[in-house]
N, CA, C and O atoms as CSV, one atom per row, in Angstrom:
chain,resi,resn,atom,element,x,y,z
A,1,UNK,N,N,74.846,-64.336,207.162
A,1,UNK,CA,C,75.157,-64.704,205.788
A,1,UNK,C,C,74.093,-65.634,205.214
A,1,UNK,O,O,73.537,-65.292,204.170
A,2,UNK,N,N,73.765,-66.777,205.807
A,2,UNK,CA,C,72.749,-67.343,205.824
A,2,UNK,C,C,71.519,-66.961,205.141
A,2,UNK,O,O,71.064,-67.282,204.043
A,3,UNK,N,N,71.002,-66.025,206.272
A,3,UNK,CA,C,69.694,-65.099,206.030
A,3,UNK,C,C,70.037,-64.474,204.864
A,3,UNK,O,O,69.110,-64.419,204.055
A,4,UNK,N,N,71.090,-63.975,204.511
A,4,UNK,CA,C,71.079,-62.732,203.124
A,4,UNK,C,C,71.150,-63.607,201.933
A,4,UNK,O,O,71.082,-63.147,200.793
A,5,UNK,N,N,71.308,-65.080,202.236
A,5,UNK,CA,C,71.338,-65.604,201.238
A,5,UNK,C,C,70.133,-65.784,200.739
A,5,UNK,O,O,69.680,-65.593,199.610
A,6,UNK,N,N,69.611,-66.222,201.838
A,6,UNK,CA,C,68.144,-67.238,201.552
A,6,UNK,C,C,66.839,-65.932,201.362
A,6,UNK,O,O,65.626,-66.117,201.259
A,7,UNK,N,N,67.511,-64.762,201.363
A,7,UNK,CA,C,66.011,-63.943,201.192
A,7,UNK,C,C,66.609,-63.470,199.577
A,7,UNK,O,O,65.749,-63.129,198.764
A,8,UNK,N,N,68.061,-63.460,199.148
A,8,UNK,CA,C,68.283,-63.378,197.634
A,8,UNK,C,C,67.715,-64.509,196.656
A,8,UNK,O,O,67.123,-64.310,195.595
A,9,UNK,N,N,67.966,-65.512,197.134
A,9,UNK,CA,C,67.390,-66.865,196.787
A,9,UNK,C,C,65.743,-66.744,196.144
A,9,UNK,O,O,65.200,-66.892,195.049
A,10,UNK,N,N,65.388,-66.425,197.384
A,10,UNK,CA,C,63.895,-65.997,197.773
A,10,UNK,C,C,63.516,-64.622,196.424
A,10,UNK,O,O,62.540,-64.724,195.681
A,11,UNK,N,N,64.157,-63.850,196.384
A,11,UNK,CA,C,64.182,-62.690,195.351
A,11,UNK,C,C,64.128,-63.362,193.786
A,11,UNK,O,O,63.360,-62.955,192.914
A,12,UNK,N,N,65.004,-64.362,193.628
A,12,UNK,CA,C,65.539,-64.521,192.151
A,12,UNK,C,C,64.281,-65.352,191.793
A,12,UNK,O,O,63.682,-65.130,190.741
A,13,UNK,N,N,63.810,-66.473,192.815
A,13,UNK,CA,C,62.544,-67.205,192.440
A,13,UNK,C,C,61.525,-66.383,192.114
A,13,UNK,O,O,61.068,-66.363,190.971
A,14,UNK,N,N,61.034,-65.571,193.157
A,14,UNK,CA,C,60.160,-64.740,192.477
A,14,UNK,C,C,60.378,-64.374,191.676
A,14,UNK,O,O,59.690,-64.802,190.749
A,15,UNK,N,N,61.290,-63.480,191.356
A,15,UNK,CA,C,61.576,-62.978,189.622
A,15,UNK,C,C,61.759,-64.314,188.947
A,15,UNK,O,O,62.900,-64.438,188.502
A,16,UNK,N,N,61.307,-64.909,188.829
A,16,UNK,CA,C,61.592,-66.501,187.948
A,16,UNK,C,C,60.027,-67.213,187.632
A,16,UNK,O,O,59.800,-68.107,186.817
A,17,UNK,N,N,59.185,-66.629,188.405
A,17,UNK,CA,C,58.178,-67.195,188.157
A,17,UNK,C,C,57.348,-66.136,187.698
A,17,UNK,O,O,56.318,-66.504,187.134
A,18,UNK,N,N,57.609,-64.479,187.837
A,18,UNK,CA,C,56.853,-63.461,187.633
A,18,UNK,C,C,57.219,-63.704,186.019
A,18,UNK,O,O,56.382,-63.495,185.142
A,19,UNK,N,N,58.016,-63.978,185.855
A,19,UNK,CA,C,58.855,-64.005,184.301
A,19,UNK,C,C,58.129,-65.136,183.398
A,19,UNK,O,O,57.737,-65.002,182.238
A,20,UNK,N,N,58.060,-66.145,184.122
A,20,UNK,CA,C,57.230,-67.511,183.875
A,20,UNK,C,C,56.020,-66.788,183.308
A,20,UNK,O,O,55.766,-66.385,182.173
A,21,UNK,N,N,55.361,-66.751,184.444
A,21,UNK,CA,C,53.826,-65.961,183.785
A,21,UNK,C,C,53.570,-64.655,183.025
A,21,UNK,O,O,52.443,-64.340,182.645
A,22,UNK,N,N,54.550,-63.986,182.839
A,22,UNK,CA,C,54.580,-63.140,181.539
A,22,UNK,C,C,54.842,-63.461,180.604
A,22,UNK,O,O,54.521,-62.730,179.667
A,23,UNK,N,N,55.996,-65.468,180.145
A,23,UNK,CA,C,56.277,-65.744,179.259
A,23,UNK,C,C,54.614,-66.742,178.737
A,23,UNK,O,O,54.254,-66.628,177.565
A,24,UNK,N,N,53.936,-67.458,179.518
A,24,UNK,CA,C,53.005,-68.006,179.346
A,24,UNK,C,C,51.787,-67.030,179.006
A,24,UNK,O,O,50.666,-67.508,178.836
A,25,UNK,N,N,51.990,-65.828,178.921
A,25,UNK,CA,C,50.552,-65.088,178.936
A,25,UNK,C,C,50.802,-64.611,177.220
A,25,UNK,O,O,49.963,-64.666,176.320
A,26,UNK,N,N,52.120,-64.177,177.140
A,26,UNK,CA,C,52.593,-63.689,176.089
A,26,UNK,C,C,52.071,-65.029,174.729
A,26,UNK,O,O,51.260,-64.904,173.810
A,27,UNK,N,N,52.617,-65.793,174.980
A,27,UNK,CA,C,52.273,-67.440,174.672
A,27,UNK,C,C,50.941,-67.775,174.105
A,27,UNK,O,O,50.627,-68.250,173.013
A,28,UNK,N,N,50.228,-67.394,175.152
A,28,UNK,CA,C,48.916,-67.720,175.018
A,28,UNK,C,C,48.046,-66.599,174.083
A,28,UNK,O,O,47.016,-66.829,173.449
A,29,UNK,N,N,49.005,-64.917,174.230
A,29,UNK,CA,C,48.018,-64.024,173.121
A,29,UNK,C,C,48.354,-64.052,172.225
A,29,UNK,O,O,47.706,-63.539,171.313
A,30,UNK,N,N,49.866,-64.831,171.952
A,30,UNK,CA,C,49.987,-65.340,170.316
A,30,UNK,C,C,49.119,-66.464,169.517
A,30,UNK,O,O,48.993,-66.669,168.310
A,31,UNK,N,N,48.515,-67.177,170.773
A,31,UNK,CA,C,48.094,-68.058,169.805
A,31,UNK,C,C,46.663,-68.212,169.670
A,31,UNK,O,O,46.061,-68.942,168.883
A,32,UNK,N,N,46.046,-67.163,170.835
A,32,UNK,CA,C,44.380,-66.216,170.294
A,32,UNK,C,C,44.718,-65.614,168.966
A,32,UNK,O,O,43.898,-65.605,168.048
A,33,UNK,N,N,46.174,-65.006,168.836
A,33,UNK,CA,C,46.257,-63.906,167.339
A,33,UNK,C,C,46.589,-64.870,166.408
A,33,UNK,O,O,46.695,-64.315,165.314
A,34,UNK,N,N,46.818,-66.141,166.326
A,34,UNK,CA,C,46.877,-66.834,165.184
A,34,UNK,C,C,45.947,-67.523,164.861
A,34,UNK,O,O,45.785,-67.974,163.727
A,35,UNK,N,N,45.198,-67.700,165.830
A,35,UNK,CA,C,44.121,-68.923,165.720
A,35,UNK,C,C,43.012,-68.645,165.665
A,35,UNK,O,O,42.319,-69.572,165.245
A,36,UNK,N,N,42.139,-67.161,166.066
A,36,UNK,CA,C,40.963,-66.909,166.253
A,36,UNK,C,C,40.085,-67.395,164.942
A,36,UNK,O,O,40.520,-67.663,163.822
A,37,UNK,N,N,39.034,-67.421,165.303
A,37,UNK,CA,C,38.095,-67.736,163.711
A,37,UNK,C,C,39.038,-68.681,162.893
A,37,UNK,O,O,39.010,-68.493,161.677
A,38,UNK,N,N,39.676,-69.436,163.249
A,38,UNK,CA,C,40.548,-70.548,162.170
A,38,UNK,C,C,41.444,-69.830,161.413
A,38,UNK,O,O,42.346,-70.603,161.092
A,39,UNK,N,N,41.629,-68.777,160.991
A,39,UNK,CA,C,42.373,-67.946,160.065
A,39,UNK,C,C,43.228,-67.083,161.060
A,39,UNK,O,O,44.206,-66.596,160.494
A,40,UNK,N,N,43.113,-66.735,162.509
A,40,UNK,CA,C,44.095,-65.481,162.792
A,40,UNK,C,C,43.407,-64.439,162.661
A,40,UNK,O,O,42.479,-64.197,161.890
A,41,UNK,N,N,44.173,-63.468,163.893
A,41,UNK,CA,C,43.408,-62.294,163.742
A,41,UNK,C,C,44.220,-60.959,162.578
A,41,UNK,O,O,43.915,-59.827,162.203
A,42,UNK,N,N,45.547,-62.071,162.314
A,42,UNK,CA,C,46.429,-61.085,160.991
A,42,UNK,C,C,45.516,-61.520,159.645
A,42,UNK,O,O,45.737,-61.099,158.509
A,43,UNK,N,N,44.547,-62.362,159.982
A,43,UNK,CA,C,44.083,-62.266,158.374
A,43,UNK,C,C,43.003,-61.284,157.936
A,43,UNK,O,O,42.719,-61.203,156.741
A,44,UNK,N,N,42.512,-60.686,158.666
A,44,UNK,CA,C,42.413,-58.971,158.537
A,44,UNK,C,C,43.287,-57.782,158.722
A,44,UNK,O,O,43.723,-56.910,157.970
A,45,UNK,N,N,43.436,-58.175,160.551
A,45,UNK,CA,C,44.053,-57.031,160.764
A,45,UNK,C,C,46.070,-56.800,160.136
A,45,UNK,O,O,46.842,-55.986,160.643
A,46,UNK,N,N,46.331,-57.507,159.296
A,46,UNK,CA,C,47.425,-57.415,158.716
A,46,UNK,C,C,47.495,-56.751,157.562
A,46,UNK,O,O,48.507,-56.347,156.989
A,47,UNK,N,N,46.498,-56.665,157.279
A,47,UNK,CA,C,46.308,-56.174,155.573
A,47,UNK,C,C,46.076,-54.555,156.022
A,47,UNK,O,O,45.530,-54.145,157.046
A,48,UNK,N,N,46.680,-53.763,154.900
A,48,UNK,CA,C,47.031,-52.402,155.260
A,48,UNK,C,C,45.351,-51.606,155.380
A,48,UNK,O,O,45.100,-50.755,156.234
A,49,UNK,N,N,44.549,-51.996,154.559
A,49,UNK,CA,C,43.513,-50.952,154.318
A,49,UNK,C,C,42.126,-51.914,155.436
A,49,UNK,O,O,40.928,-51.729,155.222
A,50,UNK,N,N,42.579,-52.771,156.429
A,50,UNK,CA,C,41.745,-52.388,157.459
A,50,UNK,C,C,42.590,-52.006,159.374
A,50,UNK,O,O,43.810,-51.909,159.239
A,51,UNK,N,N,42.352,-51.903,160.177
A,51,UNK,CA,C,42.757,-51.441,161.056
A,51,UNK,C,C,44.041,-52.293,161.856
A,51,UNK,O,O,44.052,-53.344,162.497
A,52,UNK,N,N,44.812,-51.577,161.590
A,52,UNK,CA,C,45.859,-52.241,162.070
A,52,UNK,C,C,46.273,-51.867,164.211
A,52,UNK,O,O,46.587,-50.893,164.895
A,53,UNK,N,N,45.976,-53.439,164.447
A,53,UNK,CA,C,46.033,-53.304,165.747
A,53,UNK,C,C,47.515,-53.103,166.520
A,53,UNK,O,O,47.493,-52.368,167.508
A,54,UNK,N,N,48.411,-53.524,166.253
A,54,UNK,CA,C,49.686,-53.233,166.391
A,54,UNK,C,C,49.920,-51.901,166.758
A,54,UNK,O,O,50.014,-51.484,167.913
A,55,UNK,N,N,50.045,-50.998,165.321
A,55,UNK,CA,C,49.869,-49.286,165.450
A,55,UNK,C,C,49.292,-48.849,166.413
A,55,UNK,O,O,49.763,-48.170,167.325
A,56,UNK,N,N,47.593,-49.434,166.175
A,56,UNK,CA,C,47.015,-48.468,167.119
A,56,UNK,C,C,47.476,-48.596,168.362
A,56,UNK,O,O,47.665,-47.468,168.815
A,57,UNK,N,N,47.764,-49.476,169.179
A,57,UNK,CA,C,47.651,-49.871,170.641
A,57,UNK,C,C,49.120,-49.423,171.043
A,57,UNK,O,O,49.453,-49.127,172.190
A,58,UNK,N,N,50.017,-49.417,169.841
A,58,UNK,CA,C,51.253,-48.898,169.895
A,58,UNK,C,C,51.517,-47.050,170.182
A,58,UNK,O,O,52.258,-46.446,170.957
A,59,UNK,N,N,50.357,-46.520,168.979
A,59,UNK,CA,C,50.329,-45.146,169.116
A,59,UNK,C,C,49.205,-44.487,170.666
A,59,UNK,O,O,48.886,-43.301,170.745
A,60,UNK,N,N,48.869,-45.324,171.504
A,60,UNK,CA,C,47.757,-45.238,172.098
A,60,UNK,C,C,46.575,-44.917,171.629
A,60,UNK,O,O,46.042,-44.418,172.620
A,61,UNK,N,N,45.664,-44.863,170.606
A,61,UNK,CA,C,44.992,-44.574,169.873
A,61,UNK,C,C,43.787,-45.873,169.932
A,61,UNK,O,O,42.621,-45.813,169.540
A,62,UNK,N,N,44.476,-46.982,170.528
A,62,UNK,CA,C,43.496,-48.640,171.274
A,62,UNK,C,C,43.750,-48.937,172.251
A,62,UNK,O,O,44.440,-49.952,172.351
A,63,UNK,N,N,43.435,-48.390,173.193
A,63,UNK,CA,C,43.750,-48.711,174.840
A,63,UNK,C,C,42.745,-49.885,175.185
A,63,UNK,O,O,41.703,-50.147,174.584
A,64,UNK,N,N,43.415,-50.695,176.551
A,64,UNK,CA,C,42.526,-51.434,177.001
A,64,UNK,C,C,41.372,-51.669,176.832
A,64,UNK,O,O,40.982,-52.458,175.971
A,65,UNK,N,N,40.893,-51.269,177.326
A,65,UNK,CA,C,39.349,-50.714,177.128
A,65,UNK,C,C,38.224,-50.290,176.383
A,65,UNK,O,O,37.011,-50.409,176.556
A,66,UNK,N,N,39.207,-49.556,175.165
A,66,UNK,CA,C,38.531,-49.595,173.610
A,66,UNK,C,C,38.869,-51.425,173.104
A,66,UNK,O,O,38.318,-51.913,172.117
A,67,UNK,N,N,39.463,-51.907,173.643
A,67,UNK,CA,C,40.055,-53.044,172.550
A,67,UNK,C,C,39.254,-54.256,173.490
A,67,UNK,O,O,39.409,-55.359,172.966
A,68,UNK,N,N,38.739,-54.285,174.286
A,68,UNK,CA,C,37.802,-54.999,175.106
A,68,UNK,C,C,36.637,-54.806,174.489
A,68,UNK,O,O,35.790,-55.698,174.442
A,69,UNK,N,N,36.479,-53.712,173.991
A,69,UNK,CA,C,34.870,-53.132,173.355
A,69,UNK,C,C,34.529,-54.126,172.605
A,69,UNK,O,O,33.624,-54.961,172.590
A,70,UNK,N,N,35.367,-53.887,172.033
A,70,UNK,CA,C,35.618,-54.040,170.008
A,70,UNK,C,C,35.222,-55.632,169.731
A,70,UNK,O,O,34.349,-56.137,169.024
A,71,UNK,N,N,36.626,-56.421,170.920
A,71,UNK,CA,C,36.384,-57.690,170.883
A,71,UNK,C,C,35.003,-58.031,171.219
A,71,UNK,O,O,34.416,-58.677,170.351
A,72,UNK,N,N,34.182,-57.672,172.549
A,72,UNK,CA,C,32.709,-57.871,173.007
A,72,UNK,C,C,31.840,-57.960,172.360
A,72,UNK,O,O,31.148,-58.935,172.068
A,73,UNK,N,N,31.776,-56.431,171.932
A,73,UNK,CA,C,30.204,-56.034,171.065
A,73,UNK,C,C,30.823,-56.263,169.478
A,73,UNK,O,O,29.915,-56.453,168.669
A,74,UNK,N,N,31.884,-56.275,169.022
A,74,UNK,CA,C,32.547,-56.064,167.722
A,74,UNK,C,C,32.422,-54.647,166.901
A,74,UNK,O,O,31.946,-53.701,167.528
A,75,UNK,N,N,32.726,-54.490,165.856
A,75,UNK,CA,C,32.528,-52.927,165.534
A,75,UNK,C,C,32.903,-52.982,163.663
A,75,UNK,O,O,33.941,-53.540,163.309
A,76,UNK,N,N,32.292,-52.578,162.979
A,76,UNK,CA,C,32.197,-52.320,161.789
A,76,UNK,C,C,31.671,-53.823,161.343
A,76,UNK,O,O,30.745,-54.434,161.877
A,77,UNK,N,N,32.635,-54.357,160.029
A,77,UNK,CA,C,32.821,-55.567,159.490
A,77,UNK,C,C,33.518,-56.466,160.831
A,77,UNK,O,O,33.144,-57.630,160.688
A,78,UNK,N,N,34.231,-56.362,161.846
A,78,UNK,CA,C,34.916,-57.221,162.749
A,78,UNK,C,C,33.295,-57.539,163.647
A,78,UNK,O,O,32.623,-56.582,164.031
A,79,UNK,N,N,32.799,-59.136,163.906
A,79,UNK,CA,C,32.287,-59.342,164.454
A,79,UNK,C,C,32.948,-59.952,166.195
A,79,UNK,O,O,34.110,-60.240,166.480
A,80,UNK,N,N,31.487,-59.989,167.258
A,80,UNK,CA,C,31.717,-59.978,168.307
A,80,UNK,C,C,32.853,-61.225,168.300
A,80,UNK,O,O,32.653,-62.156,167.520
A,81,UNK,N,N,34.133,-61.246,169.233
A,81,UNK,CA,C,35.181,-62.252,169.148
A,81,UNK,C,C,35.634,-62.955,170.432
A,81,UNK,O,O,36.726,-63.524,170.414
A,82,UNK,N,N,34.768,-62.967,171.727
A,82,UNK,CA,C,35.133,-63.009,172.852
A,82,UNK,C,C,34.969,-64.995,172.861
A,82,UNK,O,O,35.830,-65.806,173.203
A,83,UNK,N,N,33.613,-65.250,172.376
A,83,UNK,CA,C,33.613,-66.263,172.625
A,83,UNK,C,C,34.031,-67.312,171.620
A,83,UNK,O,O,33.515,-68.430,171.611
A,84,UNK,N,N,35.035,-66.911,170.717
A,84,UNK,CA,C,35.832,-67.616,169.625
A,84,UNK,C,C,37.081,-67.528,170.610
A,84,UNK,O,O,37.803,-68.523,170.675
A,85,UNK,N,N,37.325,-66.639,171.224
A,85,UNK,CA,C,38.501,-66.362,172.115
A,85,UNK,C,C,38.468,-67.438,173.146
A,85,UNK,O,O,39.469,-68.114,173.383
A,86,UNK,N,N,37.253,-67.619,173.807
A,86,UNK,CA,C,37.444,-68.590,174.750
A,86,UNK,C,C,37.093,-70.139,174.505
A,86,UNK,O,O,36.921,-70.937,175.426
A,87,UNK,N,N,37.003,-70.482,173.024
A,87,UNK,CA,C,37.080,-71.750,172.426
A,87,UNK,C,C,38.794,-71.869,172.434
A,87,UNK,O,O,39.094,-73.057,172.543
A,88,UNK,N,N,39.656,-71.241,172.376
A,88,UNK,CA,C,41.053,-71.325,172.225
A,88,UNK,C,C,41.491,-72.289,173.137
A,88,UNK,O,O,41.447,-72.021,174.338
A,89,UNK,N,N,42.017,-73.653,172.648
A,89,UNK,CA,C,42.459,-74.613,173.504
A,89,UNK,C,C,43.997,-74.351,174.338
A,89,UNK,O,O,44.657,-75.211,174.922
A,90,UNK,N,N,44.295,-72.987,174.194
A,90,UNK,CA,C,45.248,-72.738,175.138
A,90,UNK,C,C,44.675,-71.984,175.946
A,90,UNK,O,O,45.140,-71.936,177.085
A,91,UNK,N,N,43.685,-71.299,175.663
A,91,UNK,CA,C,42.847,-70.406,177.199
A,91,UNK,C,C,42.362,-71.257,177.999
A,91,UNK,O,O,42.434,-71.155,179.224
A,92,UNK,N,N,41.572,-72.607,177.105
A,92,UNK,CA,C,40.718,-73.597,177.714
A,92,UNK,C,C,42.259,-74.182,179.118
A,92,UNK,O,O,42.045,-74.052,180.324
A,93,UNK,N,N,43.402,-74.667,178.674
A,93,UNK,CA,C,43.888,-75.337,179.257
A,93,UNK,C,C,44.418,-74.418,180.189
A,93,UNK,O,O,44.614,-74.767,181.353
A,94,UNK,N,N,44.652,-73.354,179.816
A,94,UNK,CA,C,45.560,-72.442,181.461
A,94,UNK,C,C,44.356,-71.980,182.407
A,94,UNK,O,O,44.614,-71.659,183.567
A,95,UNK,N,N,42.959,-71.940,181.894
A,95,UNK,CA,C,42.046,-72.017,182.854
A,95,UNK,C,C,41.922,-70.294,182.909
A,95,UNK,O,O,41.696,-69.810,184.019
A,96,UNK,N,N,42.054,-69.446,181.837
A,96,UNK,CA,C,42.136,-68.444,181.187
A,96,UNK,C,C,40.318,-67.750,181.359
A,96,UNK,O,O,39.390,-68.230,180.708
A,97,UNK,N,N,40.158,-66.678,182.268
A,97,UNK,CA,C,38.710,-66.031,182.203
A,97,UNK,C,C,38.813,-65.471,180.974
A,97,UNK,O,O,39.702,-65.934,180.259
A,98,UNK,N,N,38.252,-64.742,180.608
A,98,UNK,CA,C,37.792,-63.616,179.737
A,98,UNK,C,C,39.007,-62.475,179.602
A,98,UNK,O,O,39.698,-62.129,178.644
A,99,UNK,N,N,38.938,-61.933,181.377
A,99,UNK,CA,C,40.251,-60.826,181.198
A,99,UNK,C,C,41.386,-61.279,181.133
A,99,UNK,O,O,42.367,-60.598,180.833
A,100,UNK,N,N,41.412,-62.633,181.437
A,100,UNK,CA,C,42.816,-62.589,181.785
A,100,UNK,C,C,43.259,-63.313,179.856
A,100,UNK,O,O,44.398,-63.228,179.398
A,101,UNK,N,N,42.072,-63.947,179.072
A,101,UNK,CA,C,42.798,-63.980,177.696
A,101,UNK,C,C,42.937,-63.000,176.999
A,101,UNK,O,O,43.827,-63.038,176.149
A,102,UNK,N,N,42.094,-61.785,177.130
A,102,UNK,CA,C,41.941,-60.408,176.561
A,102,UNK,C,C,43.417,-59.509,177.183
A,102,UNK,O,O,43.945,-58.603,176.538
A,103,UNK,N,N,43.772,-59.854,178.167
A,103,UNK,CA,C,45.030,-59.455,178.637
A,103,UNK,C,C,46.089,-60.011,177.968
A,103,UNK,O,O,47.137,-59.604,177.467
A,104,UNK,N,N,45.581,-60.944,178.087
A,104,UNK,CA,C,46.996,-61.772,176.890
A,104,UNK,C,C,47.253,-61.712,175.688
A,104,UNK,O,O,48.396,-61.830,175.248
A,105,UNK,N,N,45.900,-61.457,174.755
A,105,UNK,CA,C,46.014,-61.226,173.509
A,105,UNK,C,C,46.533,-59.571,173.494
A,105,UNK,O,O,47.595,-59.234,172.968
A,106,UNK,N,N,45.729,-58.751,174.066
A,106,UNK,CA,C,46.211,-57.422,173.958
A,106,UNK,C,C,47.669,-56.763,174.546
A,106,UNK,O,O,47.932,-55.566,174.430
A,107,UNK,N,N,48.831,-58.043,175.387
A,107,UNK,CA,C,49.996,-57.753,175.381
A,107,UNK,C,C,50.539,-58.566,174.695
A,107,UNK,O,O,51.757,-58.393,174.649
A,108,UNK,N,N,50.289,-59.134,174.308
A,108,UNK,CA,C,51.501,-60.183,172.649
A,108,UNK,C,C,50.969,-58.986,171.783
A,108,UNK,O,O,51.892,-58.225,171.496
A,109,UNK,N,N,49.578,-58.538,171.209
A,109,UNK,CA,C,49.732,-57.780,170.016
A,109,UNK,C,C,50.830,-56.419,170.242
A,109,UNK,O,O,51.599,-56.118,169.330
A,110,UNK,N,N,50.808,-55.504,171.785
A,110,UNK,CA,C,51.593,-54.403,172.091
A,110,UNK,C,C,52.857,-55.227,171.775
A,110,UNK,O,O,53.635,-54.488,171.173
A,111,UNK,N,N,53.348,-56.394,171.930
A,111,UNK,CA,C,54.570,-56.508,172.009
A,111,UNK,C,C,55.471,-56.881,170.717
A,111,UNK,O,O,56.686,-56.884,170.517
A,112,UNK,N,N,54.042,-57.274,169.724
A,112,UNK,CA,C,54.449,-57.430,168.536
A,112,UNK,C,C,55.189,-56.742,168.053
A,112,UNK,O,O,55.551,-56.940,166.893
């Protein structure tokens, strides 16, 4: 009884901290999407007649990997955004690389 306790125990923590760091990542790509360039990244991409990131990444149409691009090299009028990304004093403080804020911003926007 013991044992079945302490490895459920053992179960719920983990799920308690896996949860933790999906709530802190989530956290942290809200506040790359509000804060980038001082204005947010809704003060383009919110407005109907330029690219709405939500949709796309929603319709698969911005996968990972295109949306890593975009941020890097930048693409049209959107300039390169990686290292405005890692001025973010919440990436700075969770000790946030590159992928792991680009991970974060690109699951708060899917989850938007």
């Amino acid at each position: 009884m013991k044992k079945t306790l302490g490895t459920l125990t053992g179960i719920v923590l983990i799920a308690l901290s896996v949860s933790a760091v999906a709530d802190e990542q989530t956290e942290i790509g809200k506040k790359i999407y509000e804060r980038a360039f001082g204005r947010g990244c809704g003060t383009c991409h919110d407005i109907a007649s330029n690219p709405q990131l939500t949709a796309n990444i929603k319709a698969g149409t911005l996968d990972r990997a295109k949306f890593e691009q975009v941020i890097r090299e930048g693409k049209g009028g959107m300039p390169k955004a990686i290292d405005e990304i890692m001025k973010n004093k919440a990436v700075q403080k969770a000790g946030y690389t590159e992928e792991l804020a680009l991970d974060a911003l690109y699951k708060y926007i899917s989850n938007k």
